[in-house]
C-alpha positions as CSV (number, residue, x, y, z in Angstrom):
1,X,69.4,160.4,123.6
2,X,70.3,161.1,119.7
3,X,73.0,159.3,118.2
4,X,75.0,162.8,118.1
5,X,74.4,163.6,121.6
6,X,77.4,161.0,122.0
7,X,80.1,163.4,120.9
8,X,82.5,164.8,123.4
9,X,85.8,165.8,123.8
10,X,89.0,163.0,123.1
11,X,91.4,163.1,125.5
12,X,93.8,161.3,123.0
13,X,95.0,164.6,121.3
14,X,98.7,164.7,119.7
15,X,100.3,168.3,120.1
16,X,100.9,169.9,116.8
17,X,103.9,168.5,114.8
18,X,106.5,171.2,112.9
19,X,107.8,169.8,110.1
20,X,109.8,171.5,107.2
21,X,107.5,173.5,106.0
22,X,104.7,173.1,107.4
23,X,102.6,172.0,110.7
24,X,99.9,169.1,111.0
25,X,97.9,168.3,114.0
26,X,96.8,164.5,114.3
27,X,94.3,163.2,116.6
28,X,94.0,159.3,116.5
29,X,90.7,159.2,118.5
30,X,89.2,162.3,117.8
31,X,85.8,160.6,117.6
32,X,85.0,157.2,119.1
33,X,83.9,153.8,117.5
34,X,80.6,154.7,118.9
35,X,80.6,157.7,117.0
36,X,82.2,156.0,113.6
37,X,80.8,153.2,113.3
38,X,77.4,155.1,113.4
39,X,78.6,157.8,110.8
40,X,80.4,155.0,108.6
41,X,77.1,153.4,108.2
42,X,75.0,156.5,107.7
43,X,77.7,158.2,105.5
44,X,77.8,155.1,103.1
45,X,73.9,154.6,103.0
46,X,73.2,158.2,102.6
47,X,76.2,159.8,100.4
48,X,75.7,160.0,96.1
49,X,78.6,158.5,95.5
50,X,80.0,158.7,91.8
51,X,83.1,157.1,90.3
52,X,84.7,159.9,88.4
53,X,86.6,159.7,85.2
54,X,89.3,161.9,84.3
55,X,91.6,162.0,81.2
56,X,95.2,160.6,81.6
57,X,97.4,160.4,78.7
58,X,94.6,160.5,75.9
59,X,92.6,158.1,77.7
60,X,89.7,158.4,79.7
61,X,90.4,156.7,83.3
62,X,88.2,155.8,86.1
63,X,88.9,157.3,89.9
64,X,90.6,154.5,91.4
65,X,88.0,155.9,94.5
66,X,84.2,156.7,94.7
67,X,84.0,160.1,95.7
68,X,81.2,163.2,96.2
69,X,81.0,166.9,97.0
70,X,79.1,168.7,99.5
71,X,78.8,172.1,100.5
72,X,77.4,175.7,100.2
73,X,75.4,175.8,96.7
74,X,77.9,178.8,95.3
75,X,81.5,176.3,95.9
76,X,82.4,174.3,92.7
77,X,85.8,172.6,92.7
78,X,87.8,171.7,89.8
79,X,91.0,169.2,90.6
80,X,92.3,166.0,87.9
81,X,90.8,168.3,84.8
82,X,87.0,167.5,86.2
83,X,84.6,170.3,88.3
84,X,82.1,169.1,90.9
85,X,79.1,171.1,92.0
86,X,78.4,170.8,95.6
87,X,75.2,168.4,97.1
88,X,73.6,170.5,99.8
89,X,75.2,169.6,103.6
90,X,73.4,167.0,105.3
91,X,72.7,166.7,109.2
92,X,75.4,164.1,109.6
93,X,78.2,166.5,107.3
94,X,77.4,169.5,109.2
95,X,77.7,167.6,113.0
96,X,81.2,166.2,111.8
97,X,82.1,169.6,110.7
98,X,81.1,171.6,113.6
99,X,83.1,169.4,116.0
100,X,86.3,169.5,113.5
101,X,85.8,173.0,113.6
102,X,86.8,173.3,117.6
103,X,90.3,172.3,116.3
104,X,90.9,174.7,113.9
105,X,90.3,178.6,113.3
106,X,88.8,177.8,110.1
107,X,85.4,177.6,109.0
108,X,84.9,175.3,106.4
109,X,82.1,175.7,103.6
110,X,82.7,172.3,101.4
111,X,83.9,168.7,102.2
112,X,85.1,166.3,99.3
113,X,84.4,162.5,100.3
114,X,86.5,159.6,99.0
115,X,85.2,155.5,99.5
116,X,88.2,153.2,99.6
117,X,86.4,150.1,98.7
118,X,89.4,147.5,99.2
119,X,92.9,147.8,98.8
120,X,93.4,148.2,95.0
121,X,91.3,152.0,96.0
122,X,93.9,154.6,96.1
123,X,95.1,157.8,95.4
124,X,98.1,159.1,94.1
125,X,100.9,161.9,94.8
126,X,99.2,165.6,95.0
127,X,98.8,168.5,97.0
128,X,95.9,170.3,97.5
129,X,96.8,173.5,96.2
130,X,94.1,174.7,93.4
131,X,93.6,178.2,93.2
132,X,90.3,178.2,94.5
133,X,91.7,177.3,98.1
134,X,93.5,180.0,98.5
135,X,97.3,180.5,99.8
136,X,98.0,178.6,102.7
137,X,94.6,176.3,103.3
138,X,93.8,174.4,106.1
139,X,92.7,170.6,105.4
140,X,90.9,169.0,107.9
141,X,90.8,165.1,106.8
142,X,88.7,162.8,108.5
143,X,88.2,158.7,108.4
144,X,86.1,156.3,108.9
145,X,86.4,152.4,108.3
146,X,89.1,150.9,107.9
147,X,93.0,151.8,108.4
148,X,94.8,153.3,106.1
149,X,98.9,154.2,105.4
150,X,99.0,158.3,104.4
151,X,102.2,159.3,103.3
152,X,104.1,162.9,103.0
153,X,106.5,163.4,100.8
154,X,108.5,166.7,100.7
155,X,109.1,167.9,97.3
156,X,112.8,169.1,97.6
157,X,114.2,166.9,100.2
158,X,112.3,163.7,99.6
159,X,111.9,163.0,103.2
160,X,108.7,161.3,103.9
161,X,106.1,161.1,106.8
162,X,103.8,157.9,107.2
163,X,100.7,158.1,109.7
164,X,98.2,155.3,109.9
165,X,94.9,157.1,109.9
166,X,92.4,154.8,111.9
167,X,88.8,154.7,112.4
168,X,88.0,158.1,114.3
169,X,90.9,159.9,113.4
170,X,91.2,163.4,112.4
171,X,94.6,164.9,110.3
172,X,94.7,169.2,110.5
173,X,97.1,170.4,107.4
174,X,97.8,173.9,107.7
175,X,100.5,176.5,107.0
176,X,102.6,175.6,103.9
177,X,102.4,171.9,104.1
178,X,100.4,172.1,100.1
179,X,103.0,173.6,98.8
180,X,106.1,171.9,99.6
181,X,104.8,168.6,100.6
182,X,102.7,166.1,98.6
183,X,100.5,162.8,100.5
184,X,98.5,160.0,99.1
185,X,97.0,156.5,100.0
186,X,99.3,153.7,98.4
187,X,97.3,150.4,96.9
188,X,97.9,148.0,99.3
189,X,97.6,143.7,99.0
190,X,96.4,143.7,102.6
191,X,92.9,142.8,103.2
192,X,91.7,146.4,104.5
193,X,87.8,147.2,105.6
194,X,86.2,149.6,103.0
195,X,87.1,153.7,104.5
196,X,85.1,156.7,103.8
197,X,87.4,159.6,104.0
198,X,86.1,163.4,104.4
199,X,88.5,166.5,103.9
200,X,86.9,169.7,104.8
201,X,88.1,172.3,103.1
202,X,87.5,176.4,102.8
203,X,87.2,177.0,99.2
204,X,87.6,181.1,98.1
């Protein structure tokens, strides 16, 4: 038996939550530690990871985060002032992607990958709303590793949404949620396990 012949269906699903603006589906267990802690260690042996710099106030900064692009060879991204050229899929991206695929009516063509080594790893307030993924995209965000607090905020009311996204868990955005709501991963002084996190994405 392959190590992917493991996946199969979670019975843990969450419905699909309406917010303000927006709908997210979140799956705690959408793939089990079986299935993680196999991709964890094949995703951080096998992935180029880079640490990006990006220019902040007249100064060049380092990604608090290692990070890497995949996808089809024609799907650059530009986000933070910087433009990555996809890495061709490998057999472990395009597994992951065609079982996140069953949740959602999207079919996603690139996946951007961020390591959280330790706690001081983070990434700040954003949306995902470049150009290049067109009106209302879906997000599907994936993780692996260790737990991590993701937080909504809404950009006119303030109100604010934390999930812990564990080992195995899957997080659908879709409808308006990148344009009136922003997320990110706080620093944190807990002792946290390293995460890989993937968000498949359609770009246009």
């Amino acid at each position: 038996m392959s190590q992917f012949d493991l996946f199969g269906t979670s019975e843990d699903e969450k419905e699909l939550f309406q917010v303000e603006n927006g709908q997210y589906l979140f799956i705690p267990n959408f793939f089990s530690i079986e299935e993680g802690n196999y991709l964890f260690s094949r995703l951080d042996s096998t992935i180029s990871w880079k640490q990006e710099k990006m220019n902040m106030y007249g100064k060049e900064v380092l990604f608090p985060r290692l990070t890497a692009w995949y996808g089809d060879s024609d799907r650059p991204y530009s986000f933070s002032g910087i433009t990555l050229n996809p890495l061709p899929w490998t057999e472990e991206l395009l597994k992951i992607k065609k079982k996140i695929e069953t949740k959602t009516s999207a079919i996603f063509n690139s996946v951007l990958l961020n390591k959280y080594r330790d706690g001081s790893d983070s990434i700040s307030w954003h949306t995902d709303d470049e150009k290049e993924l067109g009106k209302n995209p879906i997000i599907a965000s994936v993780t692996f590793g260790g737990t991590r607090n993701f937080q909504l905020r809404h950009r006119d009311t303030g109100e604010k949404i934390n999930l812990e996204l564990s080992h195995g868990s899957l997080l659908i955005m879709q409808g308006e949620l990148q344009h009136f709501w922003q997320h990110q991963i706080p620093k944190t002084k807990k002792q946290v396990d390293p995460r890989i996190n993937l968000t498949f994405r359609v770009i246009q």
